[in-house]
N, C-alpha and C positions, 0 to 999 in steps of 0.2 A: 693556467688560471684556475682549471676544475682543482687542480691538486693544490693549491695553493686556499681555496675556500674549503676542501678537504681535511687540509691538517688546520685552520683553525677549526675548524667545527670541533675537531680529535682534542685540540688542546683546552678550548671553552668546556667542551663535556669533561675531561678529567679535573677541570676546575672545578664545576659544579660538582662532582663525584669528591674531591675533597673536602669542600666546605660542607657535604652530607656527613661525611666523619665527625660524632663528637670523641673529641679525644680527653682522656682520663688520668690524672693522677689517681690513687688511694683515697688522696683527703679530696681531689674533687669528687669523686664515686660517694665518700661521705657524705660532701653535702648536696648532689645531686638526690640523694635517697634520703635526708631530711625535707625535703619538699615534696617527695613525686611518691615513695615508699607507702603500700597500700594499709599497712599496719599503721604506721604515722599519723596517717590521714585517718583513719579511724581512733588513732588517741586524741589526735586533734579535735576531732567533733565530741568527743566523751566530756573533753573540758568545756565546750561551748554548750553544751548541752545541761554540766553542773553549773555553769551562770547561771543560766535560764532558773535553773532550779533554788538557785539564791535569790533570786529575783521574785521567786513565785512565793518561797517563804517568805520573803522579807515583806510582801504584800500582804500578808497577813495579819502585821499589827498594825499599815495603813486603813483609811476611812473606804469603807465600801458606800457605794451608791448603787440602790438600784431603782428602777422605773416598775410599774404596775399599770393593767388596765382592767377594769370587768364591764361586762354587759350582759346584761338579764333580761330574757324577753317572756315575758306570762301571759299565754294566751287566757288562762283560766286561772285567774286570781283564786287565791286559798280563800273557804269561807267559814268565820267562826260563829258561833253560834251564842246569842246574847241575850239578857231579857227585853222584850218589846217595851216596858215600861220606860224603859232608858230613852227611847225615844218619843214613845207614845203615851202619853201622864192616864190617857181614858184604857189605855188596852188592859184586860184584866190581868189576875195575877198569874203566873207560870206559864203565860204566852213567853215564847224564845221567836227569836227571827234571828236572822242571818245576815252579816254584815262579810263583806272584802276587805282585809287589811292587806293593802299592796298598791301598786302600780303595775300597769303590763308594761313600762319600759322602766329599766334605771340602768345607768351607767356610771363607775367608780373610774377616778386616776387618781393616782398616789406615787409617793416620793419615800425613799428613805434611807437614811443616813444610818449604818452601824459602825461602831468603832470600838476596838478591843482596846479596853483599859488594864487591864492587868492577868495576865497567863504567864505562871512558872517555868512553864514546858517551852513559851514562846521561844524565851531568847535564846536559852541551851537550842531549841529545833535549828535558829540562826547559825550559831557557832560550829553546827554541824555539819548543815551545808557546806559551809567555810572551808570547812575541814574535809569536807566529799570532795570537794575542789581541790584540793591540795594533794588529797590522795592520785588525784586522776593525774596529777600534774605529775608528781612521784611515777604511776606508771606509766607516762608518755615520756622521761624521764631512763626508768628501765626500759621501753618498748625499743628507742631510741638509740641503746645499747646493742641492744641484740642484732637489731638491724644494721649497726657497724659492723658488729660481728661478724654478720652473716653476710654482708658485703663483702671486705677482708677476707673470707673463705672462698667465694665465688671470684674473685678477684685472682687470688694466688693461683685457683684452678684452670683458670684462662692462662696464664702465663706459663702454668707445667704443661697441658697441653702443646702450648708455643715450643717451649725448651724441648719436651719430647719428641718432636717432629723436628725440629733444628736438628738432634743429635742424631736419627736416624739417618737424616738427606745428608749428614757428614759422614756419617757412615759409609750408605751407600755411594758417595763422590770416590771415597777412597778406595774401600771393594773395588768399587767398577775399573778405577785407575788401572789395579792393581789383578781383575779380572782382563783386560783387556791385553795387558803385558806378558799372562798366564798364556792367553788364546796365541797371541807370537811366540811363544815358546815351547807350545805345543806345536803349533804348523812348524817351527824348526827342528822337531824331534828331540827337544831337551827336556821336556816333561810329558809326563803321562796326561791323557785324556783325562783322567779322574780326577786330575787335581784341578784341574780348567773347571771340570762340572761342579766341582765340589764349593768353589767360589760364585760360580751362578748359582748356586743353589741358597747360597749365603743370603744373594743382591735379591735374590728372586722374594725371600721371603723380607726383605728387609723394606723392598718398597709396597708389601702387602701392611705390614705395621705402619708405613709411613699413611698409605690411602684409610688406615681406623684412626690415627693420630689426628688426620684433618677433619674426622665427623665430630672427634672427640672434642678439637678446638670450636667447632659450631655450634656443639651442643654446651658447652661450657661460657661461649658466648652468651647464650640465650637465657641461662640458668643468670649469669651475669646482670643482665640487663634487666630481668623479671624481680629480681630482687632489689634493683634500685627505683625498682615501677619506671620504667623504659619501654615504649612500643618493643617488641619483637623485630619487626620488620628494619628498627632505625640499623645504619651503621656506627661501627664503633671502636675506637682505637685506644687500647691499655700500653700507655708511656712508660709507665714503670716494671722494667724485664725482672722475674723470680730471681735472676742473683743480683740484682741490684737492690729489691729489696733482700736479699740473705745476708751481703753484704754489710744493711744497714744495721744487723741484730749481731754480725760476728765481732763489726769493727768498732760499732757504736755504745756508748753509756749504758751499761749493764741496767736491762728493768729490775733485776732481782735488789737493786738498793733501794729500789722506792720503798719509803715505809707501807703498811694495809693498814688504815685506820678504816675501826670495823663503824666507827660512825657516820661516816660520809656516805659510806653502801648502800646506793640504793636502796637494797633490800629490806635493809636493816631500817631506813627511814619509813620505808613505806610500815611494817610492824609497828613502829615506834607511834606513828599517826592512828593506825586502826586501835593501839592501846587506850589512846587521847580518845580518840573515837566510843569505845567500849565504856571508858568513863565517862564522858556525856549523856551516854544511853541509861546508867545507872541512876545519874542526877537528873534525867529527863523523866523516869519510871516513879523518882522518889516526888518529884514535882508535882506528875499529874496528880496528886490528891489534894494539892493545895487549890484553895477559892480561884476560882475566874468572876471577872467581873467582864461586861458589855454594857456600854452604853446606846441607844440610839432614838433617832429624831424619824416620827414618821408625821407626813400631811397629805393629807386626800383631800378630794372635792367630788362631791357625788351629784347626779342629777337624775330626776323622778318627772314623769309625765305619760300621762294615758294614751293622748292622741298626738298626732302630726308629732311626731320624737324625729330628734334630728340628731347622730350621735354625737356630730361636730358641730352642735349649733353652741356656739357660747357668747350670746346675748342670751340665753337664757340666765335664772340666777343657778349657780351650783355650789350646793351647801359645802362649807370647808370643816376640814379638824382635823388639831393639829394632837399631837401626843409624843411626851419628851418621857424619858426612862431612863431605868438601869436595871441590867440583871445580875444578880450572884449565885453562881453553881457551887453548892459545898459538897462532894460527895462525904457522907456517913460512914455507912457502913456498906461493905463488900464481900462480905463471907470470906475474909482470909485471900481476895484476888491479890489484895494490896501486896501483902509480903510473899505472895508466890510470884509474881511479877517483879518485885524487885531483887527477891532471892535469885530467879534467872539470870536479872543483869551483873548481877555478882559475877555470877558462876560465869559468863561470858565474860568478865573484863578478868576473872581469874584464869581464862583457857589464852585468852590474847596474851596473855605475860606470860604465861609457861612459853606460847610460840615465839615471844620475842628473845627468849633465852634460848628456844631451841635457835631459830634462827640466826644466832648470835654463834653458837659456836659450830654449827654448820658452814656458815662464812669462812669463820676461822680455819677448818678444816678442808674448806674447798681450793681456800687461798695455799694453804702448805702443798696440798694437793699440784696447783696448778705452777705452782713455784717448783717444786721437782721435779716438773713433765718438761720444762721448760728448758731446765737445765741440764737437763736429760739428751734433751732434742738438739741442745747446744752440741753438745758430747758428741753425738754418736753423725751430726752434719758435719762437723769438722773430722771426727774419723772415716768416714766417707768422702769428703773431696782426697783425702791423703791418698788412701785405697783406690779409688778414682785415677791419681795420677800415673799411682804406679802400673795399673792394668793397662795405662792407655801406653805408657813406655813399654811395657812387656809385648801387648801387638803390635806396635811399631816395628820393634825390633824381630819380632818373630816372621814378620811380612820381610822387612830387610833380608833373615834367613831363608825365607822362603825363594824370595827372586833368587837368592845366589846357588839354590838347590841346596841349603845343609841341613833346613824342617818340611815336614809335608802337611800336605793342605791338613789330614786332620789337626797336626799343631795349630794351625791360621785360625781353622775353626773353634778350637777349644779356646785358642786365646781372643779371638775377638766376640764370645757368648762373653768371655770372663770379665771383656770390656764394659759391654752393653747392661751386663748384669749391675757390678758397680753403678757404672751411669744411671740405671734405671733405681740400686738402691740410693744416689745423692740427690738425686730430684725430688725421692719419696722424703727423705731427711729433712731435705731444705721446706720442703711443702708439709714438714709437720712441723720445723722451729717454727715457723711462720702461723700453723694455725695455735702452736702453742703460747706464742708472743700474741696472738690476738685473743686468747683466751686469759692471758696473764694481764693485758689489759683493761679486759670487760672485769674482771673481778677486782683487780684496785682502784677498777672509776675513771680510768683515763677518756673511757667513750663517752664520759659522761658531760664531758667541757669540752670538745672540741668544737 
């Protein structure tokens, strides 16, 4: 009974140990790090943040309202100085007495209404925002990209890891087979001691590579999962093995036919916007010297009293007035600000179109670039599984020759470094078409619509 509640307990816990695995294709790693990706989530808030800021311009040619209060308290009313005649018809001439013009309490509220009737600068400052927004959108856009990218790197790196330790423990299976056969045929007096050590010595170091192989898988995990903004801590399982995707690029529709239209780039769009951009700022520069006009509505009501003041007493009476307007700002004259100021935006919307050209053939040349790395990486991964095979037939057979006594262990040894060597150059192969297909991607825009 104890062992029968034992092994469910074993079986429930490796259930829950499973269902802790998220497991991963490439395009779920995508779009796991389109939501959780720390870079993301800061383009994210860049664009929320350019609302706001459309929102705060666009408030600008809405009606403002604001509220007012004052209170005035005079212990010691001001006193001016008048002729006594004024009040007193007998007082002689050049008598002055002294009169208070005041009250010790008053209190003002008032209202007022402004409203911008017409500013040049306004709507261009609109349009710009607009366009801040759209920029931001543009680099959440690129941000977006990179972070595929750089997914797809940390991705392939976990699985060469994988492959790397797979090929060593295959190694080592066989060696040891093949060491253990050696150790019988030394105790039989058919081979030398040396050639026995010379095979441990083989195993010995092969499962020292294999125990770096498995820090390297851990730490290539974590580099993984950091760049998809993944706790550390989670478990986590990559479905798709490095020759399954190699296979995808050797077997699959050549990326080299996609056309590279250099207008869809990204890059290219975000330039193209700050151009828009630069010319806004010119016709916002040549605007400001045009008239602004403001209208507004103001109304107060005041109250005045010596004694017992109350500030919220309103049975009292409190005097009103109202006052309706308009204002007009012409600037004149500026000492020559005018056309250095606009001179400036020139010369900025003239530096923005030099970089939109640079930028233009820059692309162009990144793409040729990344087109012949690629196809490069094709090249020299398929000459390397060939080379690959042939090294793994040459220690096969050279072990065969071995067991039958006609090669010595140094042959075994030279030919199975000769193996490993291969194996270790097809992995590097495979793990560079791979980061070369994700780099041929980010530049024709493919991460850009997934």
């Amino acid at each position: 009974m104890k062992a029968s509640y034992l092994l469910s307990f074993i079986a429930l816990f490796g259930i829950y140990n499973a269902k802790a695995q998220s497991v991963f294709t490439l395009a779920d790693a995508f779009r796991y790090a389109d939501k959780n990706s720390y870079l993301l989530e800061t383009s994210q808030l860049e664009i929320e943040k350019a609302r706001k800021q459309i929102q705060e311009i666009t408030a600008i040619g809405l009606p403002q309202i604001s509220a007012g209060a004052d209170y005035n308290y005079s212990p010691q009313i001001p006193q001016q100085p008048v002729p006594a005649i004024f009040f007193d018809p007998n007082a002689p001439e050049g008598e002055f007495i002294t009169v208070g013009f005041g009250v010790t309490h008053s209190s003002t509220a008032s209202l007022k209404l402004n409203q911008l009737i017409f500013d040049g600068t306004y709507l261009l400052a609109r349009q710009g925002s607009i366009l801040f927004k759209e920029i931001k959108q543009d680099e959440l856009t690129k941000s977006r990209a990179e972070v595929r990218d750089a997914v797809a790197k940390s991705y392939f790196n976990v699985q060469l890891a994988v492959e790397a330790q797979k090929v060593l423990e295959d190694n080592i299976e066989s060696l040891s087979k093949n060491l253990k056969d050696v150790k019988a045929l030394y105790e039989s007096g058919f081979v030398e001691e040396q050639d026995a050590e010379q095979l441990e010595y083989l195993v010995n170091g092969l499962k020292l590579d294999v125990d770096n192989a498995k820090r390297n898988k851990i730490l290539a995990e974590k580099v993984f999962k950091f760049t998809i903004g993944m706790p550390l801590d989670s478990g986590v399982i990559l479905s798709q093995s490095l020759e399954d995707l190699y296979f995808q690029n050797v077997t699959g529709q050549s990326i080299t036919a996609q056309a590279f239209d250099l207008t869809k780039h990204i890059e290219y769009q975000i330039v193209e916007n700050q151009e828009v951009g630069a010319s806004l700022q010119l016709k916002r520069t040549q605007w400001a010297y045009a008239p602004t006009i403001n209208g507004f509505v103001t109304h107060s009501q005041s109250n005045y009293n010596d004694e017992n003041f109350n500030l919220v007493d309103f049975n009292s009476y409190w005097i009103p007035a109202t006052i309706m307007g308009f204002s007009v700002n012409l600037p004149l004259f500026t000492s020559m600000a005018r056309q250095a100021r606009v001179a400036q935006a020139r010369i900025d919307l003239q530096e923005v179109q030099i970089a939109k050209e640079q930028v233009g053939e820059s692309l162009l040349l990144e793409y040729e670039q990344a087109k012949s790395d690629y196809i490069y990486a094709l090249e020299r991964v398929q000459n390397e599984n060939r080379n690959k095979e042939i090294t793994k037939r040459i220690r096969d057979k050279t072990l065969i020759k071995f067991s039958e006594g006609i090669s010595s262990s140094l042959d075994v040894t030279q030919a199975q470094n000769q193996y490993l060597n291969t194996e270790s150059n097809f992995l590097s192969a495979a793990l560079g078409l791979l980061n070369a297909k994700s780099r041929l991607d980010k530049v024709l825009g493919n991460y850009n619509t997934l």
